[in-house]
VOGU-3710 file (C-alpha; in Angstrom, 3 decimals, decimal comma):
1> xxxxxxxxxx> 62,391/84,417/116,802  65,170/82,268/115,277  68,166/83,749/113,273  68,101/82,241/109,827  71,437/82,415/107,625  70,670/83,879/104,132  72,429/84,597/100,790  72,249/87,279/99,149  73,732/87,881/95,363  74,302/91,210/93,750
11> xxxxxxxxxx> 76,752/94,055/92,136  78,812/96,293/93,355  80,577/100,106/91,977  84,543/99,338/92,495  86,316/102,330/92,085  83,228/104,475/91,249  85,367/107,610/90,720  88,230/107,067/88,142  87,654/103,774/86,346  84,144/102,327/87,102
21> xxxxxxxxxx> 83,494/98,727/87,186  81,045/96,736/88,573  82,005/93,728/90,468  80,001/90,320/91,331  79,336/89,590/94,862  77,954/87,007/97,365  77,235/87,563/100,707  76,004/85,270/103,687  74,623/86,517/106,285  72,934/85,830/109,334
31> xxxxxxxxxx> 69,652/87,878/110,133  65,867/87,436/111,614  64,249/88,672/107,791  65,083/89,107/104,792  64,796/93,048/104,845  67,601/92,865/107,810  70,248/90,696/105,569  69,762/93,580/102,935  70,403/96,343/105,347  74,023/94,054/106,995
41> xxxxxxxxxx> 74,474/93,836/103,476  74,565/97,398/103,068  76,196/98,041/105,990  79,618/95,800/105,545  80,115/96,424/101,771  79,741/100,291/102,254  82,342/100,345/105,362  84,356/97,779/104,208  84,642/99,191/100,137  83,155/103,023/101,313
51> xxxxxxxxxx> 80,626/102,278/98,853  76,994/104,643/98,533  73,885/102,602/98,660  73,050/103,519/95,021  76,815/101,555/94,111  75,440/98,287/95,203  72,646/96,244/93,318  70,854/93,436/94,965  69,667/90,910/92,782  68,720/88,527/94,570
61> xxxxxxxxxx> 68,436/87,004/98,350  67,563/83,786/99,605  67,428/81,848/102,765  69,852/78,892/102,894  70,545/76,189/105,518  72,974/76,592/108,269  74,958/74,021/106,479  75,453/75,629/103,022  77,029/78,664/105,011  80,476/78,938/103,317
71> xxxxxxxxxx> 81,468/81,807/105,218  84,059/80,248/108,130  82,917/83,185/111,126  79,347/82,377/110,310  80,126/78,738/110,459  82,121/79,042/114,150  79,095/80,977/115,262  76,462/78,363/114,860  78,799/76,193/117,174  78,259/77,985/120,023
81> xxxxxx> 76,274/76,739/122,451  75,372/79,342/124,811  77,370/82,720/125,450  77,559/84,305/128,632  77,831/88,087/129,381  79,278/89,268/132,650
//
């Protein structure tokens, strides 16, 4: 299967415990479906902001080109041409 490059737009609980507010976020991600972009999705927000699953609403995903990427490591990646493990 090829790795498609998808965008996914949503909310986010910041600072869930004193002063709630939910903040706007995009996301692109690299993933074989769409249920797998969801799931990095929920994995880098929650260890990156130690947010719950229930603090961050997807509204909506789509699958872009690997030229509308804006995210620079994403970008770097797709110029590799072949890695080699030892």
């Amino acid at each position: 299967m090829k790795t498609k490059y998808f965008r996914v737009k949503g909310w986010m609980l910041i600072s869930h415990d004193r002063y709630p507010r939910w903040q706007k976020f995009v996301k692109d991600v690299r993933a074989l479906k769409v249920e797998d972009a969801i799931e990095k999705v929920y994995s880098e927000l929650g260890s990156r902001h130690k947010l719950k699953r229930a603090h961050i609403k997807i509204e909506k995903v789509t699958e872009i080109n690997p030229e509308e990427v804006k995210d620079p490591r994403l970008i770097q990646f797709e110029k590799i041409s072949k890695i080699v493990v030892i």
